[in-house]
N, C-alpha and C positions, 0 to 999 in steps of 0.2 A: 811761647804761644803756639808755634808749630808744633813741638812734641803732646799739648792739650788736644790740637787738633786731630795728630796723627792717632792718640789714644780714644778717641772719640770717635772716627769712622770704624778702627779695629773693632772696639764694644761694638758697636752698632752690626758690623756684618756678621761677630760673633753669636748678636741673640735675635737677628732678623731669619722669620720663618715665612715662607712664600705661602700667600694665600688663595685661596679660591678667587677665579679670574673672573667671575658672572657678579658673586656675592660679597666679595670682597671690597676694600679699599680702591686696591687696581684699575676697579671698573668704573668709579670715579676719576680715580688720578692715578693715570698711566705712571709704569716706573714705579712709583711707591710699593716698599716693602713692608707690612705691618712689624712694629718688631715687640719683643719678647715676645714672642710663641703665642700672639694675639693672632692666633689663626680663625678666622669666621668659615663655620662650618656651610657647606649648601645643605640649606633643606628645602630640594625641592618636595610638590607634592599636597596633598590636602591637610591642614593643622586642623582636625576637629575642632579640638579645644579653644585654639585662638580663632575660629570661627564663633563657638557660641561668645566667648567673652565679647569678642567684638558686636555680637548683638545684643547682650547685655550691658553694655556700657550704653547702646543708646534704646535701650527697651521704652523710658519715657515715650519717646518719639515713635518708637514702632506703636505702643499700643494709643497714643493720640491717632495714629493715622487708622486704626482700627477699629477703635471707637467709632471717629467720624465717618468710614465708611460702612457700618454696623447700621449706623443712626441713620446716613444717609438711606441707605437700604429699606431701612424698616417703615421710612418717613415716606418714600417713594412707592412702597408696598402697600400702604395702607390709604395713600392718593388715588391708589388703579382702581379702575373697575372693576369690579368683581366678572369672570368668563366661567363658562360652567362647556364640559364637553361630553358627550354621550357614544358613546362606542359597538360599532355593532360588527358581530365577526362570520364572515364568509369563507365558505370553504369551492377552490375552482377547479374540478375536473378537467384534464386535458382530453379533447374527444377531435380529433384532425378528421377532418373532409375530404379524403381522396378523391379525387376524380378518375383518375389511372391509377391500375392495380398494379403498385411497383412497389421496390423498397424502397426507403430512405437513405438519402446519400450523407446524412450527418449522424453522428453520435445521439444516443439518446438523452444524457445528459445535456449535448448542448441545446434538443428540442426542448426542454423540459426549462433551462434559463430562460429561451428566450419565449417561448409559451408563457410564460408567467413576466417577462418586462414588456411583452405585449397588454397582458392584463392591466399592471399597473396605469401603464398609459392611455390604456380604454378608460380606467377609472379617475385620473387626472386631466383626462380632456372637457378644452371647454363645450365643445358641442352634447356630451351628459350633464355638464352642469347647466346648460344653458337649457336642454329637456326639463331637468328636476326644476330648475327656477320657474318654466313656464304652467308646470304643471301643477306647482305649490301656488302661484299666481302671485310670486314674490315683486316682479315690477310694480303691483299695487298697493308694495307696505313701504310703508315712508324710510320705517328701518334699514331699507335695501336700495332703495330708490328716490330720486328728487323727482318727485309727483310733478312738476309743473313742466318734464320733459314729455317725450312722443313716448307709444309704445314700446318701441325697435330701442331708443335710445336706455330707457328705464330697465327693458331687458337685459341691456348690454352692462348696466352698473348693476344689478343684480346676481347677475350672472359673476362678474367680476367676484360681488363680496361673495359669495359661494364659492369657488373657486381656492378663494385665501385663504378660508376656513376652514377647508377641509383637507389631513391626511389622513396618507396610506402609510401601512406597515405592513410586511411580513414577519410570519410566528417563523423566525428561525428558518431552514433548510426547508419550510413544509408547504403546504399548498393554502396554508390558513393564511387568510389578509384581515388586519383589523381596519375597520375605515371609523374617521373618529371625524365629529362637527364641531368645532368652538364656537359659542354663541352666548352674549350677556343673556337673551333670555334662553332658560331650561326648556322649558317646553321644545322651542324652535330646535335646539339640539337633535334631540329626540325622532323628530319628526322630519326634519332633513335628515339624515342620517338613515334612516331606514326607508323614504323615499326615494334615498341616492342608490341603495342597494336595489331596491324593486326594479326601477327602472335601468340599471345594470342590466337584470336579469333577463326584461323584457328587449334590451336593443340586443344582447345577445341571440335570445330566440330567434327574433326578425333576424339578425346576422344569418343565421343558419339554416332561415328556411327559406332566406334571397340566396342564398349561397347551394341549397340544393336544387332550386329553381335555374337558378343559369346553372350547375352542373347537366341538368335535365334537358335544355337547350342548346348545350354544347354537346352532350352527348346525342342526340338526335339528331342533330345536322351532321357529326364525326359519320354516325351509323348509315345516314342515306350516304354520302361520300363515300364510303368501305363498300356499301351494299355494289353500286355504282359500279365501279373500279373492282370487283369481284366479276362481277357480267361481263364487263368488258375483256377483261385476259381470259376467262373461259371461254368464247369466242375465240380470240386471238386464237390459243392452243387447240382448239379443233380444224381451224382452218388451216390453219399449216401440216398439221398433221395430216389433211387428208392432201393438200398440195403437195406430200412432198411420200405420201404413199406410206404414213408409218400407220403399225398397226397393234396393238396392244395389247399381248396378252395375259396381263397380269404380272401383280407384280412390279418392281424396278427393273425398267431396262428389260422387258421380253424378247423381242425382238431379237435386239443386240448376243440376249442368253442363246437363241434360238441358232443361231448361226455359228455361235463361239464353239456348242457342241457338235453342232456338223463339220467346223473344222478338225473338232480334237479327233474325232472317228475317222475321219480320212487319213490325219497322222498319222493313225495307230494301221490302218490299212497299207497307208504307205511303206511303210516299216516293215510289213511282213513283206509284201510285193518288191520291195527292194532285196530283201533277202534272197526270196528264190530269184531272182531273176541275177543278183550276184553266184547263183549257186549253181544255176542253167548255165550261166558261162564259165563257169568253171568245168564246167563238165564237157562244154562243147569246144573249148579249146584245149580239153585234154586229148579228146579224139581227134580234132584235128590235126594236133603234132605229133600221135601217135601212129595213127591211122588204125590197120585193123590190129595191131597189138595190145589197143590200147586195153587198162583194164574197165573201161567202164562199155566195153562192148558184152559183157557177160552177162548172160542169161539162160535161165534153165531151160530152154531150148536150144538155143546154141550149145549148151555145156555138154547138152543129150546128143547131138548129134555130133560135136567133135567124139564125144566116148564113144559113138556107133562107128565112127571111124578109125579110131584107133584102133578097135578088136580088128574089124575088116583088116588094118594093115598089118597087126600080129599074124591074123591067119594068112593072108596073101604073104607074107616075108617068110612064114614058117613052109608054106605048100613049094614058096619059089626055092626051098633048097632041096627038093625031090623031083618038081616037075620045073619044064620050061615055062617061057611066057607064053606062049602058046596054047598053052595047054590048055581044055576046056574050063578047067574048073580053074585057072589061073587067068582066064579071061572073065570070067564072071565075077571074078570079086573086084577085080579091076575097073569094070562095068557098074559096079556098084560103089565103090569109093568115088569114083568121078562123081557119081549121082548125090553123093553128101556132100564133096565138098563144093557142086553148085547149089546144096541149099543151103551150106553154111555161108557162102558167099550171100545167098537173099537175103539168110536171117542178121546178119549183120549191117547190111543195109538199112533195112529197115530200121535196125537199132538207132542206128546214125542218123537217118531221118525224125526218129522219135526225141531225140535231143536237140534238133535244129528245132525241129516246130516247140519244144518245151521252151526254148529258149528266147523266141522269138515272140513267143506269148509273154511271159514275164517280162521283158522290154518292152511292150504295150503296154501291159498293165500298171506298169512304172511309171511312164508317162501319162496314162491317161489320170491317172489319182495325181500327178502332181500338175498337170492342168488344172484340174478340179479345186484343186486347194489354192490355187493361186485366181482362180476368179471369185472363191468364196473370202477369200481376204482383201480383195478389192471390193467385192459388194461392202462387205463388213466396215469397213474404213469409210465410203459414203454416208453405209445406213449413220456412224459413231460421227458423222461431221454434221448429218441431219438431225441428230437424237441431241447434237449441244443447246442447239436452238431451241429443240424441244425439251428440255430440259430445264433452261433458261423461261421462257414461258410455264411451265407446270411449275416451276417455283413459287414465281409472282401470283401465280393460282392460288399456292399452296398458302401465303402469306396474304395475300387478300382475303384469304376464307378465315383464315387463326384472327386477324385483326378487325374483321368483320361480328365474329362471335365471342369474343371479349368485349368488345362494346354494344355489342348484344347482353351478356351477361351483366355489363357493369350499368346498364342503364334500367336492369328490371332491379337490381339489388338499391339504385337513388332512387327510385319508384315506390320501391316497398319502405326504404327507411324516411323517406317524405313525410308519413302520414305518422312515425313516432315525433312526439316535442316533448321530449327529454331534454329539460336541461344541465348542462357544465355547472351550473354554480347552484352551494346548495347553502341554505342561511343558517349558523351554527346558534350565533344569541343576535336578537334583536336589541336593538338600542332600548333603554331604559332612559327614563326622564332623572337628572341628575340632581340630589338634594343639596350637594355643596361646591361650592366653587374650584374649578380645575386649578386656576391665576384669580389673584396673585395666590400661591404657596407660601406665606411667612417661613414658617419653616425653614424652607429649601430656600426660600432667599436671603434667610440671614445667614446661614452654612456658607452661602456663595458667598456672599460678602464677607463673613469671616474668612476666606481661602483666600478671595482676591487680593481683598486690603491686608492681608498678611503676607500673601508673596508681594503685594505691592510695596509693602513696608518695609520687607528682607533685600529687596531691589534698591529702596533709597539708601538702608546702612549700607549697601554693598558700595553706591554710587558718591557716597558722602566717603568713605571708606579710600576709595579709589583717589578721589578727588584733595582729597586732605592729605598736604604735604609738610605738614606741622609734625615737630617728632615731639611725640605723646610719651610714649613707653623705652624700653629698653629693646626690646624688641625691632621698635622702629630705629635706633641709634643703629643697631646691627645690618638691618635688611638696607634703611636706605642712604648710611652713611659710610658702611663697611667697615665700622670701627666698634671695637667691644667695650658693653658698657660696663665700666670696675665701679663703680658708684653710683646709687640712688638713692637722692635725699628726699624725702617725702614734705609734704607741707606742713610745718608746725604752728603750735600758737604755745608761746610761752611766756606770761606774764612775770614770773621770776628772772627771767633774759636769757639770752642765747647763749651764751658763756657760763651762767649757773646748766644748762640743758648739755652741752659738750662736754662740762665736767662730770653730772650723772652716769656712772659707767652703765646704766641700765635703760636711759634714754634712748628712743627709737634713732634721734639724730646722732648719737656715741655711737651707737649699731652702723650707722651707714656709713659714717668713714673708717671704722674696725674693718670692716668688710673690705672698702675702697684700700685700706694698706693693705689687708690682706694679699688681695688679688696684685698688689703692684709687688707684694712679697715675695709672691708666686711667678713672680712676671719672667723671671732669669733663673737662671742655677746660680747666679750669684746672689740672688736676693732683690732690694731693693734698687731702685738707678739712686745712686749718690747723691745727683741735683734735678730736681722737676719744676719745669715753669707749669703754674699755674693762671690758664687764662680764660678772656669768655669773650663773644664776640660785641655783645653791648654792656654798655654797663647795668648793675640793677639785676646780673644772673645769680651771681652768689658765687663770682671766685674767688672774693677775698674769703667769707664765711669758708667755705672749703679747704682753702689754704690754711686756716686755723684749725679746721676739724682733722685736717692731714696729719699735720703738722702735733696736734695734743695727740693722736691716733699713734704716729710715730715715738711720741715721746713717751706715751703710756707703755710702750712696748720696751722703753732701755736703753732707746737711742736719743744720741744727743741733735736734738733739730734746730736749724737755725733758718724764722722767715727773712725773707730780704723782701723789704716793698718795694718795688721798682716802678709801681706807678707812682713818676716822678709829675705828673700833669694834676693829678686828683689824688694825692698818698690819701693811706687809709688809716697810716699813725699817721699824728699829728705831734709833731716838737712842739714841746712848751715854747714860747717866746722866750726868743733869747738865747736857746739851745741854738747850738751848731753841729751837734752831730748827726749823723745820718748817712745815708747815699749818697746825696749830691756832695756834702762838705766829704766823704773820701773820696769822691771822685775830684773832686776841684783842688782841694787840700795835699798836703804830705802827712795824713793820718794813719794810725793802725787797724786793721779791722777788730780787732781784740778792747783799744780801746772803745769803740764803737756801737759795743754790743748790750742790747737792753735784755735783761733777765723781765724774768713774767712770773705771774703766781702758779705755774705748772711746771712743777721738775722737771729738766732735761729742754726744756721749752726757752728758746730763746728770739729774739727781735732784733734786726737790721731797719730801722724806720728808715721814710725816705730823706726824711731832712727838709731841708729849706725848696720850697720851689725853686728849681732853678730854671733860667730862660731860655736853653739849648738842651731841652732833655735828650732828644734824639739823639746827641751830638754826643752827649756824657754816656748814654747807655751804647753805645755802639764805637765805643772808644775803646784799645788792650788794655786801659787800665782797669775796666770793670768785668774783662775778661779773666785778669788776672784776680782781680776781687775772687770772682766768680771759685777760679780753681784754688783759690789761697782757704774760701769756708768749705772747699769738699774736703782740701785736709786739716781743717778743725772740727769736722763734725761729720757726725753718720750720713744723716739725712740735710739735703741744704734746698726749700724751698722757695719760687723765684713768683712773686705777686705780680704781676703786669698790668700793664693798663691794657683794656678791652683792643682786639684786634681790627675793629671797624676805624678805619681814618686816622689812623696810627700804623707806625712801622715798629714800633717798640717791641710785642710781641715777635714778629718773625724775626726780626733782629736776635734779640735772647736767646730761641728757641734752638740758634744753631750752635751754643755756648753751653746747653744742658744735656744732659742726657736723655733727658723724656719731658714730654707732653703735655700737661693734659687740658683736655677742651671742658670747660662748666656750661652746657643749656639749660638756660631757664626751660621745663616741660612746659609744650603747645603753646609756644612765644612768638618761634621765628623759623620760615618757611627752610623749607630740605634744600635750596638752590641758592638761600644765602650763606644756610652757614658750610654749604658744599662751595661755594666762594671762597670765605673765609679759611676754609681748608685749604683750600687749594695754596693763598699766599703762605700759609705756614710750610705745607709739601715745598713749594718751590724756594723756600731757604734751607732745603736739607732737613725740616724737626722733622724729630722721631717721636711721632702722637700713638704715644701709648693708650689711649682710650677718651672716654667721653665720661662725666658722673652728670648725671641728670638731676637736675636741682629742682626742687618745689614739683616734686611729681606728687599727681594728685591722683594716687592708690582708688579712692572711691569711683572718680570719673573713668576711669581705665579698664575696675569690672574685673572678674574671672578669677583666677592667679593672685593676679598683684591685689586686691583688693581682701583677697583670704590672707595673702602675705603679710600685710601690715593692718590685719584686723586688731589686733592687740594692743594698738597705738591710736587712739582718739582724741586729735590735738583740735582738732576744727583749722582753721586756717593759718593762713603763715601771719608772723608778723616781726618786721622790722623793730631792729633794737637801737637807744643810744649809748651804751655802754657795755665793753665785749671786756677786757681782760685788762693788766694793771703789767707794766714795764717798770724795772729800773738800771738807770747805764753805768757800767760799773770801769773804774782807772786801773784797775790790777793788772798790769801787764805781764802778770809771770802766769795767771790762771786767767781762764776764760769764765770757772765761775764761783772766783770770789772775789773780794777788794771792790763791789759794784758801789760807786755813788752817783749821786744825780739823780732825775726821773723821766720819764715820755710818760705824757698824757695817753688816758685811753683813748682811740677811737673811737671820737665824739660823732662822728658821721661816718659808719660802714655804709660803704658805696657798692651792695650787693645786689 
């Protein structure tokens, strides 16, 4: 028993493939490994395909709710009043009313928006429709108004139904507005409608000629104020001016110019006066330290009379070496050189004096220019502290006169454009009276209604869709059980019996468990799992029928199959009376499984019946000797299939399932909700089975749409039906061969419990 076991979790971890953790098994039942390479893919993502089929399966219902909302539509269209609407299109100049001649401090674009959602608003106000209503004399049509109120009041329901009745629109990016009136009667369209414009036009005008009017009164009162306030600072600036002695002679700043150049000329005087008078003392403190050596005592008179002396003393020094000093003619030159050089002594003086007084002059004149420059820079600096003031005042002059005659100018230019009434709005088409009704549109309202009640319809498969925890398809086994589906038996009807249909190798039902082994074929590198409990969670799914389609499926292939029914509670052979063999009698008994064993009318095909009711099945099937049963038919046979009694309220199943190799789960299609039989799952997980897959029994190809309905177009059985007679056993004593020496018999399954 241990060494079964230990070879059984080995396989198991051998062909367990880890599956996707969102879509898989897993995400039901934590820990579970799906095994043989029953890996379920994710797709996430949009499935076209299985979107439209999914509408297709319930198209009945979508086009019922389309219909009825078509019909509704059309029945409701043709209740309405007939509305008729008349359209009349305007075109709005923008013409702005300056008052002050400025720029604009915003974008032209954004004048130009709100320029025209001003319009709209002019044209949506009640006090224009409240105009047009009184002016049409609509308070006195019954239409508009309950007659047996006041005037004020009839106005005001009047004015209301105008109001509702009528939009606005703009053509696009442009300055075209269309204004439209809904009204049961045509006429009244018409005629509101281009009444509404007129009188647009007209409160516009008045707009603009109340609006140049108080421009004309505010400019006229600005104008005496400016005038005012001009007179007054021209005063102001004369009086001070003459207060304070200025005097004006042209020009900016005369005055100030007037004195700036009497300084620059003095500079320029100073500048030379400084020179000589540095030049004079130069000269006079040259003589001074020289005295009469000096050279600036030279002069062509002086120069004359030192040369007149010099000869005298050549000839005087030439006669003194012949005559004495005495001598006459040595006294007369003698007489005569004294006489020069007392007048070279005067002329020298004089020179000396002529350098003092040159010098003396220049040092006056030095001072007296920079006296003079220094009180013309002090006047200069009062007149420039009296001229700020003065300045300040001719400003305020200068800007009371510019803001004086700007509103001067800007109130003859409201003057003159006064007397233009040009209007902003110009009318492009006038309303016409309209011959056919705007509402209801049939048309346009059966199109809605076909849009609506068709997305309304695509919204309820989507909602029924969502809501619907019934597994339908194969599809659904995958996504919401996480287990792959190796088999889909479609719904048959077979009046010949279910058993003549499994043996037709061309039969749609042959085809679904061909397939079903196939895929359990493919399930390993070794092939098939040796021993498979077949189970389901109620009774009435169709595990035993499956067990049989395996089972001939198998044996049609060359292997030797042997069923065991182990729903020992409801077996699905029945022993003749009388017969002892079966399950239970070798469970209870010291019998051979060989002797045991019922052959059938299907080569290779063999039968374990249950045998006798017995009263402790749980107790027999969960005992080592059916364990050892168990592993004593995998080594007589290829294939050894294990029948079970349904998983709900019974332990039988998870019991088995940890004694087989593999799985498999039988749902009846769109039976029983995704949370039961994820239940049911779960008791099998938690005894360790290894659920190889799901076959999906009585699936109904037509109801499902798309795929599967092209899939099994080729098979038109119409519905399932229950059979009393499946296949023919007989038990055979040959204990050297398992298949020959058979005698005895088992009754068919007179009541398949599918």
């Amino acid at each position: 028993m241990a060494d079964r076991q230990n070879r059984e979790i080995n396989e198991h971890e051998t062909h367990t493939v880890a599956t996707h953790p969102d879509r898989s098994i897993n995400a039901y039942y934590p820990g579970y490994q799906t095994p043989y390479g029953a890996d379920i893919e994710d797709e996430d993502g949009f499935d076209f395909w299985a979107t439209v089929y999914m509408l297709w399966r319930r198209k009945w219902l979508m086009l019922a709710i389309v219909f009825v909302g078509v019909l509704a539509s059309i029945i409701l269209n043709l209740q309405t009043m007939p509305l008729y609407r008349a359209v009349t299109t305007i075109e709005i100049q923008e013409q702005e009313q300056q008052i002050l001649e400025q720029g604009s401090l915003s974008a032209t674009g954004n004048i130009d928006n709100e320029f025209m959602e001003t319009q709209f608003a002019l044209l949506r106000s009640r006090s224009l429709a409240e105009r047009v209503a009184d002016m049409l004399d609509l308070p006195s049509d019954a239409a508009y108004a309950d007659q047996s109120l006041g005037r004020t009041e009839r106005l005001n329901e009047a004015t209301t139904v105008l109001s509702k009745n009528i939009s606005i629109k703009p053509e696009g990016r442009s300055r075209i507005i269309r204004i439209a009136y809904t009204s049961p009667m045509p006429q009244e369209t018409s005629r509101i409608a281009n009444a509404l414009v007129g009188t647009f036009i007209e409160t516009a005008l008045e707009r603009k000629y109340n609006t140049s009017a108080y421009a004309r009164n505010f400019l006229e009162e600005r104008l005496a104020a400016a005038k005012a306030a001009l007179e007054a600072s021209e005063r102001q600036l004369a009086v001070y001016a003459a207060d304070q002695g200025i005097l004006e002679l042209g020009g900016d700043n005369g005055s100030i110019s007037l004195e700036s150049d009497t300084i620059i000329a003095l500079n320029s005087q100073l500048a030379v006066a400084r020179s000589q008078r540095i030049s004079s003392e130069q000269t006079h403190r040259a003589v001074v330290a020289d005295g009469t050596n000096s050279a600036m005592l030279k002069s062509p008179q002086l120069s004359s009379l030192e040369l007149r002396k010099s000869e005298l003393m050549a000839e005087y020094l030439e006669l003194g070496q012949t005559f004495r000093p005495e001598y006459p003619a040595m006294v007369r030159l003698r007489s005569r050189i004294d006489a020069l050089d007392t007048e070279i002594v005067t002329a020298r003086n004089q020179i000396i004096a002529t350098i003092r007084s040159d010098f003396d002059a220049a040092v006056a004149l030095e001072t007296s220019l920079q006296n003079r420059i220094s009180d013309l820079r002090n006047s200069l600096q009062e007149l420039r502290d009296r001229r700020i003031q003065y300045t300040i005042l001719e400003r305020e002059v200068d800007t009371n006169r510019a803001q004086y005659e700007a509103l001067l100018q800007r109130l003859k230019e409201i003057t003159t454009a006064a007397g233009i009434g040009n209007s902003q709005i110009a009318v492009i088409d006038r309303a016409l009276t309209p011959k056919l009704p705007f509402e209801p549109n049939l048309r346009r309202a059966v199109l809605q209604a076909l849009t609506l009640s068709m997305a309304f319809a695509v919204g309820i498969v989507f909602a029924l869709n969502y809501i619907n925890d019934q597994i339908r398809t194969p599809e659904d086994v995958k996504t919401k059980l996480g287990l792959p589906a190796i088999g889909t038996v479609p719904i048959v009807s077979a009046s010949s019996g279910l058993m003549d249909e499994l043996r037709n190798p061309r039969s749609i039902l042959t085809e679904a468990y061909f397939s079903a082994r196939a895929a359990l074929d493919f399930a390993t590198d070794a092939g098939a799992p040796k021993s498979i409990m077949v189970t389901s969670i109620r009774p009435s799914e169709g595990k035993t029928t499956s067990s049989i389609g395996l089972a001939m499926a198998f044996a049609n292939s060359g292997r030797d199959v042997l069923i065991i029914d182990a729903d020992l509670r409801r077996p699905s052979f029945v022993v003749e009376p009388g017969a002892s063999i079966g399950l239970s009698g070798l469970l209870t008994q010291t019998a051979k499984l060989s002797d045991n064993i019922a052959t059938s009318s299907t080569e290779r095909l063999f039968l374990l019946p249950a045998g006798i009711v017995p009263p402790n099945p749980a107790q027999l099937l969960a005992s080592d000797k059916f364990a050892d049963l168990i592993a004593e038919a995998e080594s007589l046979f290829d294939v050894v299939i294990v029948d079970t009694a349904p998983i709900a309220n019974f332990s039988d199943a998870p019991r088995i399932s940890n004694l087989v190799e593999s799985t498999l789960l039988v749902l009846h299609s769109a039976k029983l909700r995704t949370p039961t039989i994820r239940g049911a799952l779960g008791r099998l997980l938690d005894s360790n089975a290894q659920v190889s897959g799901v076959i999906l029994n009585k699936f109904n190809a037509k109801a499902a749409g798309g795929y599967y309905n092209e899939y099994y177009a080729y098979s038109d059985y119409g519905s399932y039906t229950e059979l009393s007679a499946d296949t023919q056993a007989s038990v055979g004593h040959d204990k050297d061969s398992k298949n020959s020496g058979k005698s005895g018999s088992v009754s068919p399954s007179a009541d398949f419990r599918i």
